[in-house]
FIKEMI-671604 format. One record per residue: residue in three letters; x negated, y, z of N, C-alpha, C in turn. Coordinates in steps of 0.001 Angstrom, whole numbers, plus 500000, padded with zeros to 6 digits. Layout:
BEGIN
ALAXYZXYZXYZ;...
***
This chain:
BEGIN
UNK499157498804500000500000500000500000499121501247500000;UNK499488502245499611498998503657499020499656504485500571;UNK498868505295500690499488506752501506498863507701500932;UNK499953508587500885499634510068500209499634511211501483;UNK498896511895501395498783513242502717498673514756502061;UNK498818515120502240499390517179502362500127517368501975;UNK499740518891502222501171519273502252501234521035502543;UNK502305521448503582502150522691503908502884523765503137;UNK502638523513501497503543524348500521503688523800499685;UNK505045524610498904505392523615497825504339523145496909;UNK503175523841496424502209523876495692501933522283495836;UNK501086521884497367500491520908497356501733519359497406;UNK502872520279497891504320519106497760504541518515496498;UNK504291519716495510504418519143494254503948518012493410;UNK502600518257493847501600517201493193501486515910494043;UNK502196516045495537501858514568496133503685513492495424;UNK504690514464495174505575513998494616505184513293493436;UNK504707514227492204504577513720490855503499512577491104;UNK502321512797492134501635511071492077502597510099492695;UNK503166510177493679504697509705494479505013508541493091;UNK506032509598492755506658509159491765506055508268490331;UNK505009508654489891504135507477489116504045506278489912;UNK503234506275491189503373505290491759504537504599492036;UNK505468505194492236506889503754492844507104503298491397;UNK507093504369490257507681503706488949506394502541488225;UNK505532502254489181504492501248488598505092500036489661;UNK505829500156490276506126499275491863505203499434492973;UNK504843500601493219503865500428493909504438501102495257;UNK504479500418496758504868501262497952504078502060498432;UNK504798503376498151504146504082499021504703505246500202;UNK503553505892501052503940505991501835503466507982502424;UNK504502508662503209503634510094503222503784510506504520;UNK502178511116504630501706511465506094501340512835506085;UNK502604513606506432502251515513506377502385515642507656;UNK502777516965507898502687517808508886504571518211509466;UNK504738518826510624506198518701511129506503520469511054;UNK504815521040510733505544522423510210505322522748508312;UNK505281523783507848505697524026506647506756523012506233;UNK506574522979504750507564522769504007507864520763503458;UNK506999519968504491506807518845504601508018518059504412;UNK508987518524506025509827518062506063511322518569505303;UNK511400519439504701512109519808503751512194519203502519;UNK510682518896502034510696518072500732511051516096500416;UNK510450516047501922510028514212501511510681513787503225;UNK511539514470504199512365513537505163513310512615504242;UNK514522513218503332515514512548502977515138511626501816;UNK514291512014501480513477511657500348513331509892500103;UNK513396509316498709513940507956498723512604507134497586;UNK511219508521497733510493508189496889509475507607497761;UNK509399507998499111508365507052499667509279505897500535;UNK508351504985500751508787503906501581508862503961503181;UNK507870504828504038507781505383505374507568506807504940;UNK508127507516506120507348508981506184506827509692507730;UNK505958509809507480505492510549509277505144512095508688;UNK505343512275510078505256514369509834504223514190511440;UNK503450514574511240502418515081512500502716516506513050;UNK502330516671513954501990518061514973500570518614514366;UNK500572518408512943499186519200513137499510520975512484;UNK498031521324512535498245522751512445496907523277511705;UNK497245524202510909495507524807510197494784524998510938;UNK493614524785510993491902525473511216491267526741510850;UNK491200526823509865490770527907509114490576529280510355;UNK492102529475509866492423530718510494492709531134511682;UNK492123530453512538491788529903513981490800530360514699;UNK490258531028515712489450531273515947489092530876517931;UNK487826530794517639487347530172519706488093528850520201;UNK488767529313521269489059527763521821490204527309521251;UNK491435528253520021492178527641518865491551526945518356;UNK490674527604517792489819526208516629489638525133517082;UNK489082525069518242488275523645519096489659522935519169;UNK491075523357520004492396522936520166492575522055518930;UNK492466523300517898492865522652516732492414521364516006;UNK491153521399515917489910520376515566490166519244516873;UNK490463519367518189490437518227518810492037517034518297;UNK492854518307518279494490518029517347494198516974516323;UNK493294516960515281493020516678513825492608515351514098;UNK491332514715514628490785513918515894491858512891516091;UNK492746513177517278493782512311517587494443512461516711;UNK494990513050516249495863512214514963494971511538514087;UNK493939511708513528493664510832512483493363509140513452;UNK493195509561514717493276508034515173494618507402515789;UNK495334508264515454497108507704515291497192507307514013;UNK496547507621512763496240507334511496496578505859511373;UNK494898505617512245494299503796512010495476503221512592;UNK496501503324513632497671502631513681498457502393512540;UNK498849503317511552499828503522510218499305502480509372;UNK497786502616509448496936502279508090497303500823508256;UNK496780500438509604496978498547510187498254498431509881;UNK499231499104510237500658498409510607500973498308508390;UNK500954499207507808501362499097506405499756498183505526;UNK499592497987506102497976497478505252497517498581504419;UNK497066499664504401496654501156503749495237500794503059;UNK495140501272501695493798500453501251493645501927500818;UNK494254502792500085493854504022500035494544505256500187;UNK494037506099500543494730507082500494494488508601499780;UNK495747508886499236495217510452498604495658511586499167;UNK494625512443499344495125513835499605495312514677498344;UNK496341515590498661496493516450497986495820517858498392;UNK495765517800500213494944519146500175496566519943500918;UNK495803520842501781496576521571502557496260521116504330;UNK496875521985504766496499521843506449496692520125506803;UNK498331520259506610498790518600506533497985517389506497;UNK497013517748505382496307516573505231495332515971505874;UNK494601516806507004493007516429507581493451515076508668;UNK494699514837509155494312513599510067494062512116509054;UNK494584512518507898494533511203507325493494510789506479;UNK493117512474505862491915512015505375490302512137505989;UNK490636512466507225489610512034508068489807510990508638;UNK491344510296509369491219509125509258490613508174508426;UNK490626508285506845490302507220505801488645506969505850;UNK488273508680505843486494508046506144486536507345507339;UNK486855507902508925486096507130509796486568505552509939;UNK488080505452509315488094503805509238487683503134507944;UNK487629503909507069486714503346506003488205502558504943;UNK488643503728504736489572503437503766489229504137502198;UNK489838503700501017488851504973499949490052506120500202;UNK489459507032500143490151508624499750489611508958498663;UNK490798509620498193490916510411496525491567511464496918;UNK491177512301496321491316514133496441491755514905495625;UNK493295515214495271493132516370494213493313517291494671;UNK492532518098494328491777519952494557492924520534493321;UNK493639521494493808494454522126493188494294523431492570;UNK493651524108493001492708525371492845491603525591492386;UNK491412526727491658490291526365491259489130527197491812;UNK489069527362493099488002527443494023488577526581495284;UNK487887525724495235488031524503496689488139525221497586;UNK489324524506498365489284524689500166488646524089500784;UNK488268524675502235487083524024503228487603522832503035;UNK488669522621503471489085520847503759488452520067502492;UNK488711520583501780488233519550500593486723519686500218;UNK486286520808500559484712520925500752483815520224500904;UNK484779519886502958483989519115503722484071517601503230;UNK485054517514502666485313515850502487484735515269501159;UNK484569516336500198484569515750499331482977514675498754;UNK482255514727499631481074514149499668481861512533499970;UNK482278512553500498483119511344501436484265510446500166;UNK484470511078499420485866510336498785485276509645497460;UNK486209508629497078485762507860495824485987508495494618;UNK486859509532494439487187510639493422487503511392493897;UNK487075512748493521487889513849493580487970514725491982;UNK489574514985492111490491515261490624490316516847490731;UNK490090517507489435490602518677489577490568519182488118;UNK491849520502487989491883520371486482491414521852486267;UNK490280522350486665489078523239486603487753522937487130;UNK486796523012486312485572523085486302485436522391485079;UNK484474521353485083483756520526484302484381519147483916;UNK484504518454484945485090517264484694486693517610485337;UNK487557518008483976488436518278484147489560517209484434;UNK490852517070485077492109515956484696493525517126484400;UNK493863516695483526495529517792483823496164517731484923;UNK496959518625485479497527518724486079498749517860486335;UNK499434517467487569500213516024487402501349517194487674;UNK502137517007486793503381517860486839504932516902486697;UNK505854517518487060507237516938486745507698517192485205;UNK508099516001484853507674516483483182509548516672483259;UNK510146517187483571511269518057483696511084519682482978;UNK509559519645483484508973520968483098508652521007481424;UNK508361520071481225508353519951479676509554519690478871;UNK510213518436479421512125518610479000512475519701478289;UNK512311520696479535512808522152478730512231523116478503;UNK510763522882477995509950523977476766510906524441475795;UNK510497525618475708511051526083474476509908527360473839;UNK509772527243472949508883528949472271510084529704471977;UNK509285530560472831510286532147473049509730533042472145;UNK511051533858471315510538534441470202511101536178470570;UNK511968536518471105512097537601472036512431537771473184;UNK512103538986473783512349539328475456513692539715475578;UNK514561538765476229516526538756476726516635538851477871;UNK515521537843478639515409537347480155514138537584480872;UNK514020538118482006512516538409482884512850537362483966;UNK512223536267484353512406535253485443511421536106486789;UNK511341536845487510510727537063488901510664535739489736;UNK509434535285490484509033533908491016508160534573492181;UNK508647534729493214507364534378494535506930533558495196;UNK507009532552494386506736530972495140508207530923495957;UNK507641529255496478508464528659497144508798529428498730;UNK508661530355499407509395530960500009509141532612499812;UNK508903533055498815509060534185498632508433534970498564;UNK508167536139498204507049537439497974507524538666498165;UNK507506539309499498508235540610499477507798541857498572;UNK506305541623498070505579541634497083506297542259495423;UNK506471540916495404507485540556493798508565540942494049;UNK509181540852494919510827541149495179510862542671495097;UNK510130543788495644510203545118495599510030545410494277;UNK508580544752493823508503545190492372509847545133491033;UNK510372543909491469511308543318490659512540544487490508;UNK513225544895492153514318546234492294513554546982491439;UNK512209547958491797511525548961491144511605549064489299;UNK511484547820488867511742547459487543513254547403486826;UNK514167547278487707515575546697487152516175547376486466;UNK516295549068487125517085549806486155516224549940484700;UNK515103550081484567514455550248483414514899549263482647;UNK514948547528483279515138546534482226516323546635481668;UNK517437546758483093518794546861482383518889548072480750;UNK518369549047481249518421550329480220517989549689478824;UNK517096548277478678516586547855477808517179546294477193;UNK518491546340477752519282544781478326518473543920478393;UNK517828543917479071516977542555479780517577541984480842;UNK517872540816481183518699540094482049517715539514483179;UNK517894539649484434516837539609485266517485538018486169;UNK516537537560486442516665536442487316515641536673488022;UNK516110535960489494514773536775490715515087535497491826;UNK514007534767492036514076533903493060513195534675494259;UNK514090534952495309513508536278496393512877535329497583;UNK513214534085497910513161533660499322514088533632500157;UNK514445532998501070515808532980502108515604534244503279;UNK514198535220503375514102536327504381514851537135503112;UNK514585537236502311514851538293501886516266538785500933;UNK517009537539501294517818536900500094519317538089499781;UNK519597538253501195520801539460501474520578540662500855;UNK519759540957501728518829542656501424518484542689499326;UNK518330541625499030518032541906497609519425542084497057;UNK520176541131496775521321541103496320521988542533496278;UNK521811542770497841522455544298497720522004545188497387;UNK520771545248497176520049546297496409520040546310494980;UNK520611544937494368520511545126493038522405545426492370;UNK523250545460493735524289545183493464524799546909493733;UNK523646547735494547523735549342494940523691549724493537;UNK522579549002492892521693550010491631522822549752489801;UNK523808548586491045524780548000489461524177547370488446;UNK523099546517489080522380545523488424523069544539488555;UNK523083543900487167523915542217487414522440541043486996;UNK522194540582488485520991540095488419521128538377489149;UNK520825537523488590521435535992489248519680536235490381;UNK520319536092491838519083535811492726519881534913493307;UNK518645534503493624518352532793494613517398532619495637;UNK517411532129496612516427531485497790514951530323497010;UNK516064529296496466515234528613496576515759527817495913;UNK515072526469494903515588526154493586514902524825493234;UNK515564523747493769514911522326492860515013522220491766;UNK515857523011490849515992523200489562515572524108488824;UNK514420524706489155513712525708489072513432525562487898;UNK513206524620487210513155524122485711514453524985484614;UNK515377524993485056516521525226484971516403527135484327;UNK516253527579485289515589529349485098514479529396484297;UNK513817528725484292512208529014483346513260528917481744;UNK513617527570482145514370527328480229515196528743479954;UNK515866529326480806516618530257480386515815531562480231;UNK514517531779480603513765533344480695512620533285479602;UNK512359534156479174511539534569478067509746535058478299;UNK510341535687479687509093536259480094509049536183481716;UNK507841535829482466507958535339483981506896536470484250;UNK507134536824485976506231538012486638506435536678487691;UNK504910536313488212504668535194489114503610535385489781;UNK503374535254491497502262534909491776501512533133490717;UNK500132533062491515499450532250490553498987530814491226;UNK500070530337492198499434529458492670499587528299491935;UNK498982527109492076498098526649491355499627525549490535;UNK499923525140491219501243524189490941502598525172489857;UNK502879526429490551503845527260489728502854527607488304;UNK501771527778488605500819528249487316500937526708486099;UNK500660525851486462500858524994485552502055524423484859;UNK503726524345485843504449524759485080504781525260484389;UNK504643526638484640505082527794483401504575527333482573;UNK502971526550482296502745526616481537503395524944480875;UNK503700524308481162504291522958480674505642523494480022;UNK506173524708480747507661525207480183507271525938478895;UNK506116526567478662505338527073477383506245528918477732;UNK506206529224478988506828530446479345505655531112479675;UNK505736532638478815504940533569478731505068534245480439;UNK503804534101480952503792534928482555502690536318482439;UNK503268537033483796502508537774483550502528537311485562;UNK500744537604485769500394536752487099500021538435487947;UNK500680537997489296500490538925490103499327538334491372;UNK498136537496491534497646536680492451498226537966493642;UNK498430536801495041498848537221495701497043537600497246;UNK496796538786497020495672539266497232494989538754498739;UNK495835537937499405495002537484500881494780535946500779;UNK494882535406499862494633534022499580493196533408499606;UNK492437532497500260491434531896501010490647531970499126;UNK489844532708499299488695532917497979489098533891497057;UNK490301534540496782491081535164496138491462533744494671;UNK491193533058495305492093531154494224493093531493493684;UNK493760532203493635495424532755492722494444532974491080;UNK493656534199491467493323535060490461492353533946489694;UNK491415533440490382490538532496489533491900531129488699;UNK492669530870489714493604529773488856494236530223488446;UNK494649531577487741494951532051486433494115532774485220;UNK492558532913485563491825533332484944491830532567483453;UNK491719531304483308490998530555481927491988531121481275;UNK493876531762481424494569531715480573494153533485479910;UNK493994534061481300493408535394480763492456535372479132;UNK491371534606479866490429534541478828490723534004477756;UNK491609533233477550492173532751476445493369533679475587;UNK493673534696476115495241535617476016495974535176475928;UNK496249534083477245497286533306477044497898533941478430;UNK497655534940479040498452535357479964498375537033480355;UNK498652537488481338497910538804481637498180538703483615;UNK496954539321484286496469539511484869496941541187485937;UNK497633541520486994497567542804487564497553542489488739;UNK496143542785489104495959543091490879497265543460491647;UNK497594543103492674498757543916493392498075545338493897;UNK497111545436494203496409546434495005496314548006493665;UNK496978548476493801497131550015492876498028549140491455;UNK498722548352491768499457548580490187500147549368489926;UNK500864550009488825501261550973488307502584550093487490;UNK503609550297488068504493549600487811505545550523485978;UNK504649551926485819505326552135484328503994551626483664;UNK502873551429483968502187550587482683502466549481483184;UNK502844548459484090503139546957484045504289546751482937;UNK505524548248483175506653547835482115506245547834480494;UNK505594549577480269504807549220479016504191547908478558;UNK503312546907479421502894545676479189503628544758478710;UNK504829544651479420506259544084479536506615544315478271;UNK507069545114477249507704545984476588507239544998475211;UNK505506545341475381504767545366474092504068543833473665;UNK504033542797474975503756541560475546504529541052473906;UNK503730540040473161503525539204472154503909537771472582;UNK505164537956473162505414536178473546505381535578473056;UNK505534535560471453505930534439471133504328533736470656;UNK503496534777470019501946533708470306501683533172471703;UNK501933534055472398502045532985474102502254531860474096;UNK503772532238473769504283530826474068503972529751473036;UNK503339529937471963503159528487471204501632528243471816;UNK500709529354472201499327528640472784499472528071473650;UNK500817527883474646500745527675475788501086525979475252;UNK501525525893474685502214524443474553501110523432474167;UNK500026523598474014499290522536474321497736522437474799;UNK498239523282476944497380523860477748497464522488478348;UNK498443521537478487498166520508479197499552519912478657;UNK498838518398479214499496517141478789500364516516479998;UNK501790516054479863502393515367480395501947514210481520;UNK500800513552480995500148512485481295499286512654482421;UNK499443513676483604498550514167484340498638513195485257;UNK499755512752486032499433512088487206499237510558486083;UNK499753510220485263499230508773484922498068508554485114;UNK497146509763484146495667509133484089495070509551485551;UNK494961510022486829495006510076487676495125509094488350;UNK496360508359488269497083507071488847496534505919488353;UNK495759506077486842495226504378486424493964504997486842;UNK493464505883486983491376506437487726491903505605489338;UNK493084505656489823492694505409491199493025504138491461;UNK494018503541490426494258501828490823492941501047490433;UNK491948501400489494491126500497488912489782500714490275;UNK490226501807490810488846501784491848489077500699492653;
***
């Protein structure tokens, strides 16, 4: 049996699903060991894709400091030796992280009981966790640098590609719980779009979800907002043009949906990793790039305005392949 670990945000939820899901559709049981805060137990309690699920008490490091850290690090410790109980009781021969706070009891469990660990690095500047470990694991995946793998995506996201040939729809995205960020910018933008009938869709977050509505409902904007969206697939097919932070999981959708973005990295993120995991598309002009820090929201619209989607969107359509978690999934059964 397989166990999969992290977690924390949808980002790293995403990718332990899509390997999830390759695996049960090969018959294979498996099993997931996150965390009892973030977004763990929201995604994979009811969930009918693993076979067990444990949620730990653990908690980040990082951003921890003095006798937190030590707390924290002694935390990581005992659980990963609550681990070697899971591993014995299911027979655990390997396990993968995906990366996130979630993940350190198990994949420090796997070295000190000597299980293989496999690593996919989602970003494309590594986190400590995966730093430290990655000397330790039998692979580690990542679909930047050198020895590249695609990204393992829900090919739902590909279902509904389409090349977009004009701007009708602006999709606003702050991740999976929101960007007060994007959400201001988005009001700041509306009357201009409306003036230009552009049809706005805005996924705000559940803090912010009231307060938007009514602000777009003051300004007599008719704008579809939402919290939060398993069908998130669903809005990309319908929008032409996306304003998105760049984390690493929403970044590769858009691009599987072949939807022209324009990336806002969200500026306190551990390396500034948003901006580098949207860079290759920069360099390619397959996207565009605005600091949050001094943007200028009438040249973002000008950008908006004059933005060439539709070469976008056909370069985008073959940035990556469907086949991400497969070849992933046959690299880790043959080890």
């Amino acid at each position: 049996m397989i166990a999969i670990t992290g977690g924390g945000t949808g980002g790293h939820l995403a990718i332990a699903k899509a390997l999830a899901i390759e695996l049960k559709n090969r018959g294979e049981n498996v099993i997931f060991i996150g965390s009892n805060s973030g977004q763990d137990r929201m995604w994979f309690e009811h969930s009918d894709i693993f076979k067990f699920k444990y949620f730990f008490p653990s908690r980040g490091v990082v951003n921890k400091k003095g006798i937190h850290k030590l707390f924290a690090l002694l935390n990581i410790i005992k659980l990963a030796f609550k681990c070697r109980c899971i591993f014995t009781e299911h027979n655990i021969s390997s396990v993968i992280s995906v990366g996130g706070y979630s993940s350190a009891p198990a994949s420090f469990g796997a070295v000190i009981f000597r299980k293989k660990l496999f690593i996919h690095e989602q970003n494309a500047i590594k986190g400590k966790l995966n730093s430290i470990l990655k000397p330790f694991c039998k692979k580690f995946f990542s679909s930047y640098g050198t020895d590249t793998y695609d990204y393992p995506i829900d090919i739902k996201f590909f279902n509904t590609a389409r090349v977009r040939n004009e701007l009708k729809t602006i999709l606003f995205l702050g991740g999976s719980q929101g960007a007060s960020f994007i959400n201001s910018l988005a009001l700041n933008l509306a009357l201009n779009l409306k003036n230009h009938n552009i049809n706005i869709i805005h996924q705000c977050g559940a803090k912010e979800l009231e307060t938007t509505r009514s602000k777009y409902n003051e300004m007599g904007v008719e704008a579809v907002v939402f919290d939060f969206s398993n069908e998130i697939e669903v809005y990309m097919q319908k929008s032409d043009l996306c304003i998105s932070r760049a984390g690493a999981s929403t970044l590769w959708e858009l691009c599987a949906n072949a939807l022209p973005t324009i990336f806002i990295p969200y500026p306190y993120a551990a390396s500034n990793h948003q901006f580098y995991n949207a860079k290759f598309l920069l360099d390619s002009n397959l996207a565009k790039i605005y600091e949050q820090n001094g943007l200028d929201k009438n040249i973002l619209f000008t950008d908006i305005m004059n933005l060439d989607i539709n070469s976008i969107s056909m370069g985008l359509r073959n940035i990556v392949s469907p086949n991400g978690a497969k070849i992933i999934i046959d690299k880790i059964l043959k080890q």
